[in-house]
Wavefront OBJ file of the C-alpha trace (Angstrom):
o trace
v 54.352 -152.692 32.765
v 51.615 -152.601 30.117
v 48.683 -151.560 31.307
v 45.365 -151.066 29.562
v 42.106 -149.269 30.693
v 38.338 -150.783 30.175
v 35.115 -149.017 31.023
v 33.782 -151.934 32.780
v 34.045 -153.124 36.629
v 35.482 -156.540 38.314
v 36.575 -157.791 41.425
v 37.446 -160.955 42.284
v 37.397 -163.945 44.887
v 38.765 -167.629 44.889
v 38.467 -170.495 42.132
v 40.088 -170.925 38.435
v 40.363 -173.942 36.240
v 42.569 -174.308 32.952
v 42.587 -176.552 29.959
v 45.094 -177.253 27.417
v 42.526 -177.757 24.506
v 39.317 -176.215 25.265
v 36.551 -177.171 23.148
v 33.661 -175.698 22.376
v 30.180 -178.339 21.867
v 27.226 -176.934 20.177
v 23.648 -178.035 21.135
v 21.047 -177.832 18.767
v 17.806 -178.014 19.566
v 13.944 -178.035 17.841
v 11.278 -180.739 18.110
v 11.097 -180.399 21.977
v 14.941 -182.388 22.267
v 18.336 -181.595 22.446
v 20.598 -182.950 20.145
v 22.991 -183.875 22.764
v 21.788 -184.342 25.989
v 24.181 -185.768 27.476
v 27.838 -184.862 27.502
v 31.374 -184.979 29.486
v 33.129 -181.643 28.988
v 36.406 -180.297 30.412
v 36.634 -177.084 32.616
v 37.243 -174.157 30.309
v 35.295 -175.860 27.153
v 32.485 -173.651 25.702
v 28.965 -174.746 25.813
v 26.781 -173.303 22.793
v 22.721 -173.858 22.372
v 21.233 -173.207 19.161
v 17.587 -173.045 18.483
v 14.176 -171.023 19.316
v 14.458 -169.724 22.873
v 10.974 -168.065 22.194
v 9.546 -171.085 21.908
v 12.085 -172.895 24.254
v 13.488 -170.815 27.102
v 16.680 -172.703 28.545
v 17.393 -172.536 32.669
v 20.074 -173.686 34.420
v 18.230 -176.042 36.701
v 21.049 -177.465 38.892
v 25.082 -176.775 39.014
v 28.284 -177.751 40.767
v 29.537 -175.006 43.487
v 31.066 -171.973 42.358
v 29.454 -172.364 38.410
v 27.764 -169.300 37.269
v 23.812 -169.908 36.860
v 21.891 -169.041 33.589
v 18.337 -168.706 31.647
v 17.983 -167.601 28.489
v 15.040 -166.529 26.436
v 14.792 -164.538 23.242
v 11.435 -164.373 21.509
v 11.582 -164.536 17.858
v 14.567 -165.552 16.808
v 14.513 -168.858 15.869
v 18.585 -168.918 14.894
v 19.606 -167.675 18.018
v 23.381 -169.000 20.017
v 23.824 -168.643 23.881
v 26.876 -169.794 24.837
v 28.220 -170.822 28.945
v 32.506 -171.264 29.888
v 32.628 -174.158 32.233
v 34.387 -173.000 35.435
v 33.532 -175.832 37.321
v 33.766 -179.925 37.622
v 30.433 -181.793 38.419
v 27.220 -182.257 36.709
v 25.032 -179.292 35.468
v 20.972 -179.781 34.351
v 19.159 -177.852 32.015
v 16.562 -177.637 30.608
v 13.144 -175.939 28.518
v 10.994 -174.034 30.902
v 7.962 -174.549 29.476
v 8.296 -177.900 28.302
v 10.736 -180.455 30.836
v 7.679 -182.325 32.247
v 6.504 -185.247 31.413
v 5.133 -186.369 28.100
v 7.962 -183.807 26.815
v 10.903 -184.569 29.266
v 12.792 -181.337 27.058
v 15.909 -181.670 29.576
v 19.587 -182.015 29.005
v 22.573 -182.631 31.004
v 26.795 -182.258 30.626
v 29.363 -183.501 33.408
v 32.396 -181.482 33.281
v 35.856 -183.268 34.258
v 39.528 -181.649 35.083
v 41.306 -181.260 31.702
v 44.483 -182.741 31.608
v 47.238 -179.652 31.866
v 50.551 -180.065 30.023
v 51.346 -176.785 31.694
v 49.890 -175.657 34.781
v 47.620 -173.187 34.626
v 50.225 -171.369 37.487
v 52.806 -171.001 35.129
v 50.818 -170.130 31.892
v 49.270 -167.235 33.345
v 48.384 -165.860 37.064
v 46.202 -163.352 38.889
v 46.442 -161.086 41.802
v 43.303 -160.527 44.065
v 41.263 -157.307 42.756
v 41.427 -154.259 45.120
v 39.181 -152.774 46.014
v 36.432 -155.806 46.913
v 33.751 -154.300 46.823
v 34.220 -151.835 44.756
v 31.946 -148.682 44.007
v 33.663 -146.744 40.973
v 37.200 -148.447 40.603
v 38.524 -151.750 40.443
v 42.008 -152.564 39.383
v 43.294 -156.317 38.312
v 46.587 -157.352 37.921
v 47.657 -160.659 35.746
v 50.820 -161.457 34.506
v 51.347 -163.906 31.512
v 54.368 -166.423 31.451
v 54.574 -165.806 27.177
v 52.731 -163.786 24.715
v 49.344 -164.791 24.313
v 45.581 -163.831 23.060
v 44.407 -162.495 25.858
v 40.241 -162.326 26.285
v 38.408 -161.183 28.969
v 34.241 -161.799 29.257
v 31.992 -160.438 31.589
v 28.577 -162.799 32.780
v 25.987 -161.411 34.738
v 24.338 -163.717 37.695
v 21.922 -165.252 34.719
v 24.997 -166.390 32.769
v 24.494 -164.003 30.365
v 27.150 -162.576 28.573
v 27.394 -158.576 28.795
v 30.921 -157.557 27.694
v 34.166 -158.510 26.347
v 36.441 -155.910 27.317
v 39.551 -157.287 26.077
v 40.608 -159.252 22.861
v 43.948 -158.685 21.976
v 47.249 -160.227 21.832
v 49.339 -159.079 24.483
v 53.259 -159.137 25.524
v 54.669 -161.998 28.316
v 54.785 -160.685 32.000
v 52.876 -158.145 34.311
v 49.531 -155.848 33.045
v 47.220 -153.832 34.959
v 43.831 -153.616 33.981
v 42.110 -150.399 35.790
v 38.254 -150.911 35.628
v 35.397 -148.315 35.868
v 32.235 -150.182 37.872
v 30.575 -147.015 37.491
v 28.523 -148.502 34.806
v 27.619 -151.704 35.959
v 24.671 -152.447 38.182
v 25.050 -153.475 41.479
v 25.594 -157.745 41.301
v 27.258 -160.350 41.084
v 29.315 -161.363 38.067
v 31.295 -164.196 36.470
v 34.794 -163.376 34.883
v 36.446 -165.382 32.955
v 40.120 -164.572 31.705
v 41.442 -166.705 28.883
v 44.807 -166.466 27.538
v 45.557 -168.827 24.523
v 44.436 -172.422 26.237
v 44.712 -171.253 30.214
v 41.332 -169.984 31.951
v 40.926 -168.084 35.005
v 37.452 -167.649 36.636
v 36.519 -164.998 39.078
v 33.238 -164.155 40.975
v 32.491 -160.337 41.128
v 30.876 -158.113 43.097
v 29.419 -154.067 42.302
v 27.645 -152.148 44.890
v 26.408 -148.921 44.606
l 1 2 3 4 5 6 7 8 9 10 11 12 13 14 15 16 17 18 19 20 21 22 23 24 25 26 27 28 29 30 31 32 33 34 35 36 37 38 39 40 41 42 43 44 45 46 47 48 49 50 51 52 53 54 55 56 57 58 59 60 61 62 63 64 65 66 67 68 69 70 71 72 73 74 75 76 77 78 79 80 81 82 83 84 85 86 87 88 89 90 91 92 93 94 95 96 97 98 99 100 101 102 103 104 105 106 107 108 109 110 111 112 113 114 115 116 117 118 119 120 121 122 123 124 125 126 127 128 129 130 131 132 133 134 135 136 137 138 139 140 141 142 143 144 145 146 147 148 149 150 151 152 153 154 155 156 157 158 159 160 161 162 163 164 165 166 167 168 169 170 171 172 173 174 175 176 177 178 179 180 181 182 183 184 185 186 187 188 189 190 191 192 193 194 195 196 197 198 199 200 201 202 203 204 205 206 207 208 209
């Protein structure tokens, strides 16, 4: 068994979705509109907003159960990306905080569908439950992978925010161990998403302290 060790903490619960071509759809935005504001997405595609998040903070304003939540500002940086995995089917709203009401209207919208799977996501790669939930100072996570594959794994924190990649390799076919320190993470919930080559597996997380 491989097994490879990551300062970073993660336990898990329920839900995953796969794709066999995920996408990823960039939104740009200036002017007070989005580019697109409208889209349908498959689970495991990669949204990406591009613009001035000084001048336009984006929110999450409504999601369908089990999606991670998000806002995103950064002053001064008008070429700024924030990107969001889809982990979930139904409609999500966004939009600018300071400028979604009316004369402005600065809101957007994407409806994300069930990919069609030419190999279940079952048989392309699975994933154990994480022991201990909750965990303190240790997690461990076991996956196994049906053929070699790029393996990444990225950690979001409740906002959406992206705050690690621990993994981003190419790894062997079967069973790996990841052992996880949650020393450093703050106590929280988190989003993790496992991707290897086209199949996605979502988990919601938990730290205490």
């Amino acid at each position: 068994m491989k097994r490879s060790y990551f300062g970073i903490s993660l336990l898990a619960l329920l839900a995953f979705a796969g794709t066999a071509n995920a996408k990823t759809w960039t939104i740009m935005f200036t002017n007070f509109f989005y580019s697109d504001s409208s889209l349908t997405v498959n689970v495991g595609d990669t949204m990406v907003w591009s613009g001035d998040f000084g001048s336009h903070p984006l929110t999450l304003v409504t999601s369908p159960p089990g999606a991670a939540t998000f806002s995103h500002v950064l002053n001064g940086n008008s070429g700024a990306n924030f990107q969001y995995i889809v982990t979930a089917t139904g409609t999500y709203h966004y939009h600018c905080d300071n400028h979604f009401t009316p004369p402005l209207n600065m809101t957007g919208s994407f409806t994300a569908v069930a990919s069609g799977v030419a190999i279940p996501l079952q048989s392309a790669m699975s994933m154990q439950p994480v022991y201990p939930n909750p965990a303190q100072s240790m997690a461990m996570v076991d996956f196994t992978l049906a053929s070699p594959a790029h393996v990444t794994l990225r950690i979001y924190d409740a906002a959406g925010t992206l705050t690690q990649t621990p993994t981003d390799e190419n790894m062997d076919a079967g069973p790996h161990m990841l052992m996880i320190d949650t020393k450093q993470l703050a106590s929280g919930s988190y989003q993790y998403v496992l991707q290897a080559g086209d199949a996605v597996l979502q988990r919601s997380a938990i730290v205490v302290k």
